[in-house]
C-alpha positions in Angstrom: 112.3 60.5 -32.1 114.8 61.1 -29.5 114.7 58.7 -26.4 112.6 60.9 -24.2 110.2 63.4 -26.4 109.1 63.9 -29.8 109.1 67.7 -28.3 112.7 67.9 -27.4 115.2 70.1 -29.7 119.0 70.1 -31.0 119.7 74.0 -30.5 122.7 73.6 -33.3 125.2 76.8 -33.3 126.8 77.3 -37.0 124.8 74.5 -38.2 125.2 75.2 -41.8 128.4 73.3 -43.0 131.2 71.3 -41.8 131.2 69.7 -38.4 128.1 71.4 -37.4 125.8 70.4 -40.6 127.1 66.7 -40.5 126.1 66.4 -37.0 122.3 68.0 -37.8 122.0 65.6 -40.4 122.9 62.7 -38.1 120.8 63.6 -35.4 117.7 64.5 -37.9 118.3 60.9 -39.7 117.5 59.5 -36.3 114.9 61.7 -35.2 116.0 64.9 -33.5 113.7 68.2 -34.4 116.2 70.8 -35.1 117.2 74.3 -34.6 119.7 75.6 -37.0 121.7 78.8 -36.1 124.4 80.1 -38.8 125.8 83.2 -40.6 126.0 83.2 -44.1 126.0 85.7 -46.9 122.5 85.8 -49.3 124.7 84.3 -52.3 125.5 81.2 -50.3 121.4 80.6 -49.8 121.1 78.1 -52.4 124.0 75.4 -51.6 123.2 75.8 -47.8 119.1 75.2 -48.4 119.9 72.1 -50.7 122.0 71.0 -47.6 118.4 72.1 -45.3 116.3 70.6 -48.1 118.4 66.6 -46.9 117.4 67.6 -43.4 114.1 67.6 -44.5 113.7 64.9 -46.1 114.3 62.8 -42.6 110.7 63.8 -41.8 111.7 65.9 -39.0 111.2 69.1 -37.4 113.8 72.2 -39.2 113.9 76.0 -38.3 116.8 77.7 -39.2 117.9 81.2 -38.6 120.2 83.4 -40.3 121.5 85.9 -38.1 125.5 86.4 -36.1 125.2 83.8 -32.9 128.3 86.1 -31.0 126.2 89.3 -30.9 124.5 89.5 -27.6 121.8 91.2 -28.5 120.6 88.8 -31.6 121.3 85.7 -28.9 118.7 88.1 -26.1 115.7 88.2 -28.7 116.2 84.8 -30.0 115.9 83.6 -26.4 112.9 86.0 -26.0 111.3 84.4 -28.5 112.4 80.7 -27.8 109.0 79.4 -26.3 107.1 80.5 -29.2 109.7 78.8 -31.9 109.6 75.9 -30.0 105.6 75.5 -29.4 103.8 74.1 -26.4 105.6 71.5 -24.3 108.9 71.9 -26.5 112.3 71.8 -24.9 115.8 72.5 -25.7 117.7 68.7 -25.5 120.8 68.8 -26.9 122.9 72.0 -27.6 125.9 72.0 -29.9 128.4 74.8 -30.8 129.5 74.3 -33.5 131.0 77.9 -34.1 134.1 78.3 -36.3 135.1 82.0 -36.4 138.8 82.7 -35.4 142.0 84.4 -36.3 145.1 82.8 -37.9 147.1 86.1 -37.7 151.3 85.2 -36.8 152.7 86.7 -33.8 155.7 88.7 -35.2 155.9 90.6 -38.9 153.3 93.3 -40.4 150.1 93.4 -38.4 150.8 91.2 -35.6 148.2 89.0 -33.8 146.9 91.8 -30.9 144.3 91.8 -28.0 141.5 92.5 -29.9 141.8 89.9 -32.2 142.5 87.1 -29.2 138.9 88.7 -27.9 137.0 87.9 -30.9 138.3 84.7 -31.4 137.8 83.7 -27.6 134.4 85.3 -27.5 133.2 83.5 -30.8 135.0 80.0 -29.9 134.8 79.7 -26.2 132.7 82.2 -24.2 129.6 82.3 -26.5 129.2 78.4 -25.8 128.8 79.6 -22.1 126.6 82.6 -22.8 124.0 80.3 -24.8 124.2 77.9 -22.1 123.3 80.2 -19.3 120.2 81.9 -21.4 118.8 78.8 -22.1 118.8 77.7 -18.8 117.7 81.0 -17.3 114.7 80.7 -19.3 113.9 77.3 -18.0 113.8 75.6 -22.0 116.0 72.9 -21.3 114.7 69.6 -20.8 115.6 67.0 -18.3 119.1 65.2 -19.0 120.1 67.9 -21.6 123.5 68.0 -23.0 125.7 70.0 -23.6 128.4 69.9 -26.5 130.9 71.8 -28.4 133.7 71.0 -30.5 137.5 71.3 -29.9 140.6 70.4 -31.7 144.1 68.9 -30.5 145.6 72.8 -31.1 144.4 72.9 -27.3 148.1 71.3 -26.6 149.8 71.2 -30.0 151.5 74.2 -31.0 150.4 75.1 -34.5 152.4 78.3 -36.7 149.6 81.2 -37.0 146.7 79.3 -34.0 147.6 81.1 -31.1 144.4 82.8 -31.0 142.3 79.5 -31.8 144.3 77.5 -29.6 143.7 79.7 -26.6 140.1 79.8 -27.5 139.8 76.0 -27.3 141.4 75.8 -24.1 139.2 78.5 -22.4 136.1 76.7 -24.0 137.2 73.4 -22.1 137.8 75.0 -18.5 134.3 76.6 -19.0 132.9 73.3 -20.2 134.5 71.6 -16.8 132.6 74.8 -14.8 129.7 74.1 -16.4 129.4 70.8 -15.7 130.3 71.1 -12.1 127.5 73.7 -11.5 125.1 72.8 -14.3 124.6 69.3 -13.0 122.3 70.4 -10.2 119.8 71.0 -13.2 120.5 67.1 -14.7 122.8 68.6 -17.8 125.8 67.3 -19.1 128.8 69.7 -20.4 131.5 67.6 -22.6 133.7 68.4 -25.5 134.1 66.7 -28.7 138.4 66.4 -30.1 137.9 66.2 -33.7 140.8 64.8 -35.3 142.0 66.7 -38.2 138.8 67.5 -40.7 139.4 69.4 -44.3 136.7 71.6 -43.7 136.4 75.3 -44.7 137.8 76.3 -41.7 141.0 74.1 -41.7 141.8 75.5 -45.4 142.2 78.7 -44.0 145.5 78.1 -41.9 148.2 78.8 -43.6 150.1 75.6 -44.0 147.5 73.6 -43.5 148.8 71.4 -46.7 151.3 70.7 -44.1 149.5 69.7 -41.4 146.9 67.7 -43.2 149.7 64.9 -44.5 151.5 65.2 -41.3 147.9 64.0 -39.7 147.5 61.4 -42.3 150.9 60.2 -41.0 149.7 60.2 -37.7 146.8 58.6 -37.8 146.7 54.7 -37.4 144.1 54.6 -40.2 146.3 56.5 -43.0 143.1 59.1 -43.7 141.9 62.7 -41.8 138.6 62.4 -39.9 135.8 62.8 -41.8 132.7 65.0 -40.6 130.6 62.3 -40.6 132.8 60.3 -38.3 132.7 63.7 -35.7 128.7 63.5 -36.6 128.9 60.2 -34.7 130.4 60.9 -31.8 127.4 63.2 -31.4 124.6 61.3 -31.7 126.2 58.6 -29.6 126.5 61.3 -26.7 123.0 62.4 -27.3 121.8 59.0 -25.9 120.2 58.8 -22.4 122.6 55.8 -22.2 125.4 58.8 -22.1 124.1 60.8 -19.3 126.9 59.6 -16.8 129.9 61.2 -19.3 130.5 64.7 -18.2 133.0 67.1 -18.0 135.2 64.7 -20.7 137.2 65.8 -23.5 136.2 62.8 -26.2 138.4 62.2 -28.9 137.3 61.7 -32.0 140.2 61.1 -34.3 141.1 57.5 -34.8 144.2 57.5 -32.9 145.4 60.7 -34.5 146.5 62.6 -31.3 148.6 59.1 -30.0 
């Protein structure tokens, strides 16, 4: 069970696949409980609770919840009903957004990249890791030495054709993660994020070029191969130690080398 409590929870945020899913199964093979938040359509049921169903089988604790972690008032009765989900003495130890959901539109040609669209992306990829931070911790369901965690990509400094609105949601999620970790530390949590090298998830297909950019990371990395989910899914159980409670406020690379 993790270090502290058999009654302490990962809260996981788009837990379902990619990133987010690797690091649930991680965490569950060595003994977290776990909350699973995600958004997928009916038709996708059966591959994502054969994904669940390995969970599972680690003997642990899994509720999962199918419903859109952006809108505000889904994330308001969730919270609401938090103590109940969680059962008597259970806490919230580890949260991790995990949340994938931007726009790849280009600046210039038909149907331009516009305000609205940087909005939903920033909201989804950046502010929404704040807004579940603050509810959680205005309900009082985090645990002692929680942690904070959410996952950003080296498109925080390189330029990348058709990421502008990605790119300046991952740098507004780590200036709020550097907040939070200045003013959530009076309450013993952590704030860090996680620099994934470059993963083939389903997310990364969607970039146009992104052919391109996966053999120019493979040329890049000192290992010759793209981070694997698995490898990210490490990173985060080694940061939900208690031996990890002094890291805070870091952006930790994850990537092999990739970003030297």
């Amino acid at each position: 069970m993790p270090q502290s409590s058999q009654h302490n929870y990962a809260l996981i945020l788009g837990g379902s696949q990619g990133l987010g899913y690797a690091s649930a199964l991680k965490l569950a093979q060595q003994g977290w409980n776990l909350l699973i938040i995600h958004r997928d359509r009916r038709s996708d049921f059966p591959e994502i609770e054969a994904r669940f169903e390995e969970i599972r089988q680690c003997g642990v604790q899994l509720k999962t919840f199918n419903f859109d972690a952006i809108n505000s008032e889904k994330r308001k009765e969730f919270i609401t009903e938090l103590p109940k989900i969680l059962g008597e003495s259970g806490m919230i130890k580890l949260l991790l957004h995990s949340i994938a959901k931007g726009n790849l539109k280009a600046m210039t040609g038909d149907s331009p990249l516009n305000q609205i669209d940087l909005q939903i992306t920033v909201n989804a990829m950046a502010y929404s890791f704040y807004d579940w931070s603050k509810a959680i911790l205005e309900a009082k369901l985090f645990a002692e030495h929680s942690k904070l965690l959410a996952f950003t990509s080296e498109g925080n400094q390189r330029v990348w054709k058709h990421y502008a609105a990605v790119s300046v949601a991952k740098t507004s999620l780590e200036t709020l993660m550097k907040y939070m970790a200045i003013e959530f530390a009076d309450f013993k949590i952590t704030a860090n994020c996680i620099q994934a090298g470059m993963v083939e998830t389903q997310s990364f297909k969607m970039i146009p070029g992104h052919d391109v950019l996966k053999n120019s990371a493979i040329k890049r990395n000192p290992f010759k191969r793209l981070t694997m989910p698995e490898d990210v899914a490490n990173v985060v159980f080694l940061l939900s130690l208690k031996e990890s409670n002094w890291i805070n406020g870091a952006v930790i690379k994850a990537d092999g080398g990739e970003s030297l």
